[in-house]
C-alpha positions in Angstrom: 63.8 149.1 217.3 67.3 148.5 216.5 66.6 145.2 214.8 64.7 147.0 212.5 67.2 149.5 211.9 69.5 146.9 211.4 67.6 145.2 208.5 66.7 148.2 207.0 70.7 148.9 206.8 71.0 145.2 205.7 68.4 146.0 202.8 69.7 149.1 201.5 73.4 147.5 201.5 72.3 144.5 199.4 70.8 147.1 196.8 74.1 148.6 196.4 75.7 145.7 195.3 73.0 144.9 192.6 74.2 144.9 189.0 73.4 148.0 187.3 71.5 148.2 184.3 73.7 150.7 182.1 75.5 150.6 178.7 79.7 150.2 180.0 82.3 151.1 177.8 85.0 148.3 177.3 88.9 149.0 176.7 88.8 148.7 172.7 85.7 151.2 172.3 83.0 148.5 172.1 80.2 149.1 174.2 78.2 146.4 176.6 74.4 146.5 177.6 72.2 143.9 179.3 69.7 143.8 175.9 69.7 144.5 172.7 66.6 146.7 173.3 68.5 149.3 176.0 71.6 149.1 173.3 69.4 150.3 170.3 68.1 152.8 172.8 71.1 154.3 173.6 72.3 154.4 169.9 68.8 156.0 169.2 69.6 158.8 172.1 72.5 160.0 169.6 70.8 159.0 166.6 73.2 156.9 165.3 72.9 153.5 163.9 73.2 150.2 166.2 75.6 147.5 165.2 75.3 144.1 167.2 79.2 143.3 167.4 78.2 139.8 169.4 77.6 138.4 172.8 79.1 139.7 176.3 81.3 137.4 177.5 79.5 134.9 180.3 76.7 135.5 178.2 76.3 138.8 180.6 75.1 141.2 177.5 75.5 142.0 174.2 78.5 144.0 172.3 77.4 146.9 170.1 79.1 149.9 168.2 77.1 152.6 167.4 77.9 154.2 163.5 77.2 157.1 162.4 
């Protein structure tokens, strides 16, 4: 039984450390998501306008500003 416990610990641990899939403000007010498609979302959410700024650096995302 405990190495059960033990790997179902070890499983739940590893999920933490996944990469979330949220928009993430940076430092000069531009904003990162993973796709363009969860960026326009969130611009939609405020029903503002979504501007593709360019990619994430690493390739990790894409930059967008939402206008108004």
């Amino acid at each position: 039984m405990n190495r059960l416990s033990f790997l179902t610990l070890a499983i739940a641990l590893a999920g933490c450390g996944a990469p979330s899939n949220e928009v993430i403000r940076t430092r000069d007010g531009v904003l990162r998501a993973t796709t363009t498609v969860e960026a326009a979302a969130y611009c939609q959410k405020d029903r503002t306008t979504l501007r593709v700024v360019g990619k994430a650096p690493a390739e990790s995302g894409v930059l967008f500003v939402c206008d108004r």
